[in-house]
C-alpha positions in Angstrom: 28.1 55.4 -2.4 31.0 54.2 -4.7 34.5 53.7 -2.5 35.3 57.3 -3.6 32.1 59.1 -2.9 32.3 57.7 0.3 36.2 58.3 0.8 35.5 62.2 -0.2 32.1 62.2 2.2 34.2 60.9 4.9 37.2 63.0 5.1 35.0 66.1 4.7 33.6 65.9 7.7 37.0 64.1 9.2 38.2 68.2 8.4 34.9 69.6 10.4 36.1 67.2 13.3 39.3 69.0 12.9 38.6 72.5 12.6 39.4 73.9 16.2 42.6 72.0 16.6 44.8 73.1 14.2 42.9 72.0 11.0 43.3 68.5 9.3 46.6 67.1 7.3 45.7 67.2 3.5 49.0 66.0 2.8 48.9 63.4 5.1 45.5 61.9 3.5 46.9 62.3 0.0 50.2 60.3 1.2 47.8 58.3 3.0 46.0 57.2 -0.5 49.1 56.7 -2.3 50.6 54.4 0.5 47.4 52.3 0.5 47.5 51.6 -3.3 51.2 51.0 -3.5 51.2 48.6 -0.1 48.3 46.3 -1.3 44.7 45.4 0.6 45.7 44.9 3.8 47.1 48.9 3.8 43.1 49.8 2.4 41.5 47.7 5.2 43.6 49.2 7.8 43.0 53.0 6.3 39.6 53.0 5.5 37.0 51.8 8.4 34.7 54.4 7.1 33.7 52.3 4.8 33.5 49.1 7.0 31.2 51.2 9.0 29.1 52.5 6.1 29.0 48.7 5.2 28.3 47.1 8.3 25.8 49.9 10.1 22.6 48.3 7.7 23.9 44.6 8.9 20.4 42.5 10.9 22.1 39.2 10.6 25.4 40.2 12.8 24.5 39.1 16.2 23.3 42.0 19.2 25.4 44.8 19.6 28.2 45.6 21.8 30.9 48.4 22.6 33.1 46.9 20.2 36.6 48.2 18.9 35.6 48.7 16.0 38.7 48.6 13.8 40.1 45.1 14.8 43.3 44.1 12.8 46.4 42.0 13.1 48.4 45.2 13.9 46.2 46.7 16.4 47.6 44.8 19.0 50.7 45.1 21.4 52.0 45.7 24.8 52.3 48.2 27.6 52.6 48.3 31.1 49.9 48.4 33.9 50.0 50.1 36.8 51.6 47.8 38.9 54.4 47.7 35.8 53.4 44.2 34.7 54.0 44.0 31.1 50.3 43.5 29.2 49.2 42.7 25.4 46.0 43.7 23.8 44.2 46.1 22.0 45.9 49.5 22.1 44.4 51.5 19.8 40.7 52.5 20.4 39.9 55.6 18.2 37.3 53.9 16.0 35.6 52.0 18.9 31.8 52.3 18.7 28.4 50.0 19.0 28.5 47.5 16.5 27.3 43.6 16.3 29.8 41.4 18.4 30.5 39.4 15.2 31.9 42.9 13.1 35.0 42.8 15.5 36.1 39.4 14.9 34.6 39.3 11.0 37.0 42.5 10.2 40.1 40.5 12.1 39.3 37.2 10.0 39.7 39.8 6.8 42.9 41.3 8.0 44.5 37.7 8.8 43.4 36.6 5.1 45.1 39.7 4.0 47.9 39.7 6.2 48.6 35.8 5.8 48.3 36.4 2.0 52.1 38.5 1.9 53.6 36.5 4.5 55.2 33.8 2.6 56.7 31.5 5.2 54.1 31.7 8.2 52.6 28.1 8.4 49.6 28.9 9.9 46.8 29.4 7.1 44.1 31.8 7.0 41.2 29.2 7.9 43.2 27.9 10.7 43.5 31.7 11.8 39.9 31.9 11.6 39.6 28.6 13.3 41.9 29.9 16.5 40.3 33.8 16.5 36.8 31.8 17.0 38.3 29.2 19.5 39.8 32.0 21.9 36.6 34.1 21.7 34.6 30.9 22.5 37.0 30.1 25.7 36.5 33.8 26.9 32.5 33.7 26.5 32.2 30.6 27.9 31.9 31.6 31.1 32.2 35.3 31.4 35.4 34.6 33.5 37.9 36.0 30.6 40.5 38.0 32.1 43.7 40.6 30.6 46.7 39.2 28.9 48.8 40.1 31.8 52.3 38.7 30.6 53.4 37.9 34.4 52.2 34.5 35.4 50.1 32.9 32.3 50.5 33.2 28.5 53.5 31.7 28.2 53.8 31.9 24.3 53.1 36.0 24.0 55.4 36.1 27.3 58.2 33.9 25.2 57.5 36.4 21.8 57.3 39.6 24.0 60.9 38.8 25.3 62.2 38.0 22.5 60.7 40.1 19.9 60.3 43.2 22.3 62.5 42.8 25.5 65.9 41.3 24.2 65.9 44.6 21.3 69.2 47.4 23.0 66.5 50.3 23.6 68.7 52.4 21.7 67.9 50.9 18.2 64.1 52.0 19.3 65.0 55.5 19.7 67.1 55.9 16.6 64.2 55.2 14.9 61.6 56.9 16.7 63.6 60.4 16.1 64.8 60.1 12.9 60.9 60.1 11.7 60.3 63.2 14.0 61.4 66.7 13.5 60.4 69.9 15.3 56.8 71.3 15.5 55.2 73.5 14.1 51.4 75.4 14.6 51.1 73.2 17.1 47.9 73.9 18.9 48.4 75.2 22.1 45.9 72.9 23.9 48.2 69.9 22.4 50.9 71.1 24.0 49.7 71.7 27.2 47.9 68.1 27.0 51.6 67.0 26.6 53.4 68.7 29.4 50.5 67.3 31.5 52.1 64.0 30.5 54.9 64.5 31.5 56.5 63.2 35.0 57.6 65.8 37.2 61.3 67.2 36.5 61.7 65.9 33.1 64.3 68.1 31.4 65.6 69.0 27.6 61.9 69.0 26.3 61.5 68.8 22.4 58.0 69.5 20.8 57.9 67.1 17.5 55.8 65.9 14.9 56.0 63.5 12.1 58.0 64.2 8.9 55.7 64.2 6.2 57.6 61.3 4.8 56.7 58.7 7.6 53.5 59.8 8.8 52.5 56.9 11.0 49.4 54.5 11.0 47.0 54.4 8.5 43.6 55.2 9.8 44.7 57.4 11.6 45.8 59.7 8.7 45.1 63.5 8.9 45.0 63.7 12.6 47.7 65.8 13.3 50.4 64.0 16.2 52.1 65.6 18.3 55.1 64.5 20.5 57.4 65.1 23.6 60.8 64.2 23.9 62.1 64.6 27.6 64.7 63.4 29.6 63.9 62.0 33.2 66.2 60.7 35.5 68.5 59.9 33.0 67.4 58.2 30.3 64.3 59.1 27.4 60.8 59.3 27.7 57.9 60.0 24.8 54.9 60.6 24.9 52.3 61.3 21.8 49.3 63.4 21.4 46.7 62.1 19.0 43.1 64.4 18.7 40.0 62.6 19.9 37.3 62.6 16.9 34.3 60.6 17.3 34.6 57.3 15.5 33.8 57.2 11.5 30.4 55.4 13.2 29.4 58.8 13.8 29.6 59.9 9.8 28.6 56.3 8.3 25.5 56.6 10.5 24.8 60.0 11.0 24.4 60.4 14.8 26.0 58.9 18.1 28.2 56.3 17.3 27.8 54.7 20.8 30.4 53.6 23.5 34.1 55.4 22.2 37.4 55.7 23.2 36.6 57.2 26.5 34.2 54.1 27.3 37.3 51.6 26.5 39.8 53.4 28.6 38.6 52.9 31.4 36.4 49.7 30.9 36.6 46.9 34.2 37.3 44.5 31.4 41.1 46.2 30.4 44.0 46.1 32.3 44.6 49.5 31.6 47.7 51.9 30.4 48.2 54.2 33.6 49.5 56.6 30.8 47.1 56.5 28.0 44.1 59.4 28.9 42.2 61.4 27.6 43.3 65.0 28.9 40.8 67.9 27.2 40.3 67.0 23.0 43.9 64.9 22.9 44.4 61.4 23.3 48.0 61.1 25.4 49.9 57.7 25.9 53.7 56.9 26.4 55.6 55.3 23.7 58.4 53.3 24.9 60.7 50.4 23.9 58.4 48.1 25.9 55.2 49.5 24.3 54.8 48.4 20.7 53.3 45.8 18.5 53.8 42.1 17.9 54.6 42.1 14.6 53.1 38.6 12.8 56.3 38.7 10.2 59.1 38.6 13.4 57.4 35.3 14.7 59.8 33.4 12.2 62.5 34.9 13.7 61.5 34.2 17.2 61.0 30.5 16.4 57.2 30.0 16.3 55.9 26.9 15.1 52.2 26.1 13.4 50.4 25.5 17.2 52.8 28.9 18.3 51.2 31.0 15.4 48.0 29.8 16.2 48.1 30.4 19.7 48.7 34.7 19.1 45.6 34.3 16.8 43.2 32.5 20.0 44.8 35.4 21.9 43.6 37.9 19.8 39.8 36.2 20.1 40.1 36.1 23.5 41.4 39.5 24.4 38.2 40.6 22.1 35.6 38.5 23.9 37.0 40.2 27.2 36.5 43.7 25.6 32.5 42.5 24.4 31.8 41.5 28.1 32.4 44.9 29.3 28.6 45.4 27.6 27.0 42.1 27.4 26.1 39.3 29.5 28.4 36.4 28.8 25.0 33.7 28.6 23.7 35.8 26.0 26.9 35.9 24.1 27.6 32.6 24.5 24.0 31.6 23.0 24.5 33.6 19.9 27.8 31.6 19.3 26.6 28.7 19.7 23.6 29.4 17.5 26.3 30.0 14.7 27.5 26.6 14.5 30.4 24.7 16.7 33.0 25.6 15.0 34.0 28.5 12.9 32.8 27.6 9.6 30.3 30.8 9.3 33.5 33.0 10.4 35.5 31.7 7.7 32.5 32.4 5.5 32.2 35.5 6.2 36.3 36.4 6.3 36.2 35.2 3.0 32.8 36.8 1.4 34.2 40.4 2.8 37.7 39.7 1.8 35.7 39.2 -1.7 33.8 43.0 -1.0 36.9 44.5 0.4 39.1 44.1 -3.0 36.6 45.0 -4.8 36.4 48.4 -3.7 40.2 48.6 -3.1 40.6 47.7 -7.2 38.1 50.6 -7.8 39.5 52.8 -5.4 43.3 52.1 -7.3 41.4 53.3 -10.4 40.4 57.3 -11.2 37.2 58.4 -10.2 34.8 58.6 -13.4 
């Protein structure tokens, strides 16, 4: 299918997925579209992994298959805290994982870097040496099937140093000015949402608010035309917030046209995550705590945290490892390991392939920016 057969195919049956809670946001897909054209490729990577799967579901030559996340990017990683209130970094968004080959995860984070890197003007590290680093920490957590969390207490002393300064040292209140002026009150909110919220909520919370987006600053990307949902409380004090997201199978399902394998379900509570105590599933919504302390490394405020080349590099091997540790959860680390090193010693095939999908991805992004014939 052409980018926008597939992009109408696709949120059809995104709007089937939808139909018992509340239906799906039109507007929010149409504002979706024009924000991918007017922000550039990186925006159309990150908004359409319906067609990565469509693409990548006929690949033989991608390596054995694993419960992958599916819809790896540069912005689909930041911090939370675990149980024992240790402050983590990783993956934190898993609505698209599904079964793919072990090499789609990193492949589709070697695109977004290229993309990424491409706008940011004054980050030293290139896109080759980001591909370089995503293949060395991936190697180092195969290696011996002893890859661990990012758990920011003891080790990782460079996403420690960037989650203090970046995350930690910003006055909370600059956070929550800008998490409620995107939010106004809700409305037709489903009733199962809301009591998926109050479930969230810790026992004697007070001054509740039901909110959702404002149409003008819907968040995400591929994410667009779920319908989020969100409580505002107060508790002991201070603010709390949690967010409601529906659970749809991942765009596997549709590009493939049955099971799309291990989901969002499967990652939660994978042995191979340190996991978010607040993020569950509770009925057909997805609920997790939003919080000064839970958000995203951005790459553009690592200038402004004083990151050097072997700095930038070092989030990169993060993100490699923290995705070898997820593809262990499903396959033995000697097998892995053997199909790396069957790919060469160093990451000249992922830079290969970063760049020959880069090539496919604006391709269909340039047709997709042009009217359907």
């Amino acid at each position: 299918m052409t980018i926008h057969e597939s992009t109408a195919a696709f949120e059809a049956w995104l709007r089937d997925q939808l139909s018992d809670r509340g239906k799906c946001d039109d507007a929010a897909l149409l504002g979706k579209h024009a924000d991918m054209k007017k922000e550039g490729p990186h925006a159309f990577l990150r908004g359409t992994f319906y067609r990565w799967a469509e693409l990548w579901k006929d690949v033989t030559d991608g390596g054995s298959k694993v419960a992958a996340a599916g819809d790896t990017h540069v912005e689909n990683f930041g911090t939370w805290r675990d149980e024992e209130g240790r402050l983590v970094w990783g993956v934190n968004d898993f609505d698209e994982a599904c079964e793919l080959p072990w090499t789609s995860d990193l492949v589709r984070l070697g695109v977004s870097a290229t993309l990424a890197l491409d706008k940011l003007k004054n980050f030293k590290l290139s896109a080759g040496d980001a591909c370089d680093a995503i293949r060395d920490g991936y190697a180092k957590a195969v290696s011996f099937g002893q890859a661990s969390p990012l758990v920011l207490a003891e080790k990782h002393n460079v996403l420690r140093s960037f989650a203090l300064k970046l995350i930690l040292s910003k006055p909370p209140e600059k956070f929550w000015e800008k998490k409620e002026e995107k939010l106004k009150p809700a409305q037709n909110m489903p009733g199962d949402a809301r009591t998926a919220l109050q479930a969230a909520l810790l026992q004697g919370s007070v001054n509740v608010a039901f909110l959702q987006p404002k149409p003008s600053d819907q968040p995400g990307m591929g994410s667009r035309g779920k319908r989020r949902f969100y409580a505002l409380a107060m508790w002991k004090g201070a603010k709390m917030l949690r967010e409601a997201k529906p659970v749809v199978p991942s765009a596997m399902a549709w590009a493939s046209a049955h099971d799309a394998g291990p989901g969002l379900a499967d990652m939660l509570t994978s042995p191979r995550r340190c996991p978010d105590p607040f993020q569950k599933i509770r009925g057909k919504w997805v609920v997790r705590r939003l919080a000064a302390d839970s958000s995203k490394i951005e790459l553009e405020d690592l200038g402004s945290a004083g990151a050097d080349k072997d700095m930038e590099r070092k989030v990169f091997e993060s993100m490699g490892s923290e995705i070898g540790n997820l593809h262990l959860g499903s396959i033995s680390a000697a097998k892995l390991r053997r199909e790396l090193d069957a790919r060469g010693s160093d990451a000249t095939w992922l830079r290969k392939a970063a760049k020959d999908w880069t090539k496919r991805l604006n391709e269909d992004f340039e047709e997709f920016c042009r009217k359907p014939k």
